[in-house]
PyMOL commands that place a pseudoatom at each C-alpha (Angstrom):
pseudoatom trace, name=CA, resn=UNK, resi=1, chain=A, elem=C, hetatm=0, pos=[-35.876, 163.844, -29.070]
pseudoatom trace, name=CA, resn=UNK, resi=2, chain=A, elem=C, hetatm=0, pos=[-38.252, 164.954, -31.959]
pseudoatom trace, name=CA, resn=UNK, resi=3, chain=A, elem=C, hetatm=0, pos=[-40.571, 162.146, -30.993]
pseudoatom trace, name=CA, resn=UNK, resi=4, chain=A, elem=C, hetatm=0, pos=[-41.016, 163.522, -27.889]
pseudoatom trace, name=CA, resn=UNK, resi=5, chain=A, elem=C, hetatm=0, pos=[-41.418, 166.752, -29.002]
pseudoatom trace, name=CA, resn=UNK, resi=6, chain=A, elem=C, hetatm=0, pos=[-44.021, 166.038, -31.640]
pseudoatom trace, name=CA, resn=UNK, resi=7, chain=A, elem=C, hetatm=0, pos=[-45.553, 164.122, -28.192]
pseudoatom trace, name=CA, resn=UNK, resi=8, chain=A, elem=C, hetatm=0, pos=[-45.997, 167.034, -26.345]
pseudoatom trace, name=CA, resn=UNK, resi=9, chain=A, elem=C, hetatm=0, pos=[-46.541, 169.597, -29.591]
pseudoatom trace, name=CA, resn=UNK, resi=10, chain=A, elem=C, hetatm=0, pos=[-49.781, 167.098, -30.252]
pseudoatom trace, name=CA, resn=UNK, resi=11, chain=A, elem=C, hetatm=0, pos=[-51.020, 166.874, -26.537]
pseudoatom trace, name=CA, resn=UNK, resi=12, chain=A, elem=C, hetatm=0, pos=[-50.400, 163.311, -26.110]
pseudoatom trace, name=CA, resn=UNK, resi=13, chain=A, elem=C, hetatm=0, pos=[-48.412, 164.389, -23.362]
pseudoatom trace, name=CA, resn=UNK, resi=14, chain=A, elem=C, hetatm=0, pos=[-48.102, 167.145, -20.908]
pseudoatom trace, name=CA, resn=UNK, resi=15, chain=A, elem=C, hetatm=0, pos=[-44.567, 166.318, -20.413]
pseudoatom trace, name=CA, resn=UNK, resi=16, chain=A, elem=C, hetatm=0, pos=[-41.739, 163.060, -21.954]
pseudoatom trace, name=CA, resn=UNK, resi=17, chain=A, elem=C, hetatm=0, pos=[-38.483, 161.760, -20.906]
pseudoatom trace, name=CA, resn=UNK, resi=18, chain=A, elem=C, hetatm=0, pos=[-36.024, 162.423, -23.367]
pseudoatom trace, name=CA, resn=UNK, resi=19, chain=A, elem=C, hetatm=0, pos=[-31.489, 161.831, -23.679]
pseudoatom trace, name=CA, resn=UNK, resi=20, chain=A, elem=C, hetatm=0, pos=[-28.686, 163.173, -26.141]
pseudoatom trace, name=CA, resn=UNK, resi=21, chain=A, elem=C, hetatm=0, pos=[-25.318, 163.156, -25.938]
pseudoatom trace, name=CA, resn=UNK, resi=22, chain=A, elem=C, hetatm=0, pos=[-22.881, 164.455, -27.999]
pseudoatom trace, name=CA, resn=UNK, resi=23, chain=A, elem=C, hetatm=0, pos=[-20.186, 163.104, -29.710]
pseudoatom trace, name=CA, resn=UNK, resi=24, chain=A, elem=C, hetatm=0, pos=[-17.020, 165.055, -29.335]
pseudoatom trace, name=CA, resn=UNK, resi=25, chain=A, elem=C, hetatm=0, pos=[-14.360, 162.201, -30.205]
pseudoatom trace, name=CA, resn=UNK, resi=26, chain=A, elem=C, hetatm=0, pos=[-14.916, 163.243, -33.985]
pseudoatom trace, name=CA, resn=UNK, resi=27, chain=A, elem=C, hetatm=0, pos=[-12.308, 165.960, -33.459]
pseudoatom trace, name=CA, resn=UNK, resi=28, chain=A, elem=C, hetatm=0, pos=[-9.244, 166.704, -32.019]
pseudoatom trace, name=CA, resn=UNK, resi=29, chain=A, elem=C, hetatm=0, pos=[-9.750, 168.668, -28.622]
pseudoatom trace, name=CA, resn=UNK, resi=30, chain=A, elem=C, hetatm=0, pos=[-8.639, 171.967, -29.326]
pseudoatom trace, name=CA, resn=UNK, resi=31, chain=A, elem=C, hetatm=0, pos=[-11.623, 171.957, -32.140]
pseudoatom trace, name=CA, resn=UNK, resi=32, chain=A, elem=C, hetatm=0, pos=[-13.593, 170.687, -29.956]
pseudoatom trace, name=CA, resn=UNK, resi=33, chain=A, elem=C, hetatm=0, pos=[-12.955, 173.007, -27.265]
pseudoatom trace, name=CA, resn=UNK, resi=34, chain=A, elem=C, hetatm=0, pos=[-13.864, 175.895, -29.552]
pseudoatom trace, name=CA, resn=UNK, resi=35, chain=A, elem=C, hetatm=0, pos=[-17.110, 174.057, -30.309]
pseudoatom trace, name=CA, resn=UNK, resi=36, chain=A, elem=C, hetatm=0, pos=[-17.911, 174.438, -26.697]
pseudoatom trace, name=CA, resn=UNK, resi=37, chain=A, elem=C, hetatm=0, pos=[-16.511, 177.957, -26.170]
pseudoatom trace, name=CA, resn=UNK, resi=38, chain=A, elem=C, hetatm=0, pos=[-18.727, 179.000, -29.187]
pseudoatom trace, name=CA, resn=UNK, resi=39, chain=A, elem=C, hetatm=0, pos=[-22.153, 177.450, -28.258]
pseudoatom trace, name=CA, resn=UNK, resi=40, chain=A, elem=C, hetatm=0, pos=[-22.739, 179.797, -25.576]
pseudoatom trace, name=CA, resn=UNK, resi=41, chain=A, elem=C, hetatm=0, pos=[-25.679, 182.914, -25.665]
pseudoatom trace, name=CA, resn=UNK, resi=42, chain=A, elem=C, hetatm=0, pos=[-23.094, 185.409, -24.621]
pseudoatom trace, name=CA, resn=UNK, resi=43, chain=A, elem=C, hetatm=0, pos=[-25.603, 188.151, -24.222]
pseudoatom trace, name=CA, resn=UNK, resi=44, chain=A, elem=C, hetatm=0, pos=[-28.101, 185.972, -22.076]
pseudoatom trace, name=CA, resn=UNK, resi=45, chain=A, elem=C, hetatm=0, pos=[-25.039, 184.717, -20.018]
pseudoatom trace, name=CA, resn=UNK, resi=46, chain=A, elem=C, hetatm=0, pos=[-23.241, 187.382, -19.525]
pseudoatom trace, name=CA, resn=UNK, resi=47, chain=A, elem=C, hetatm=0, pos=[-26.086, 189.887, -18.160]
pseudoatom trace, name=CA, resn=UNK, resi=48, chain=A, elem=C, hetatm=0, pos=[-26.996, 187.039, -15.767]
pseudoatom trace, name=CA, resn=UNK, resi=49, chain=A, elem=C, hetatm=0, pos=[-24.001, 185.689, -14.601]
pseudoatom trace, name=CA, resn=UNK, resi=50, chain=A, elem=C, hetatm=0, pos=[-24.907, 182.519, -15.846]
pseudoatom trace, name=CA, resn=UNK, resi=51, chain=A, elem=C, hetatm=0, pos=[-22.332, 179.937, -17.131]
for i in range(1, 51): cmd.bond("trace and resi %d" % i, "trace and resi %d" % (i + 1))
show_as sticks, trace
zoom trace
């Protein structure tokens, strides 16, 4: 991901492919769910409707 950021940051390109994943088998689920639950922008999604 940074490498294609620095891609496009340097104008080497207008626009790059990139893939993450994350890895939530570290912890147990109900952690895990209140990773999730807590990553939100609450302000931007709430005003908007967006989920």
């Amino acid at each position: 991901m940074l490498a294609g950021a620095m891609a496009v940051a340097s104008g080497y390109a207008d626009a790059v492919l990139v893939m993450g994943w994350e890895r939530m088998d570290e912890v147990d689920t109900r952690t895990g769910n209140f990773y999730i639950s807590t990553a939100a922008c609450k302000d931007f999604e709430t005003r908007l409707g967006r989920i």
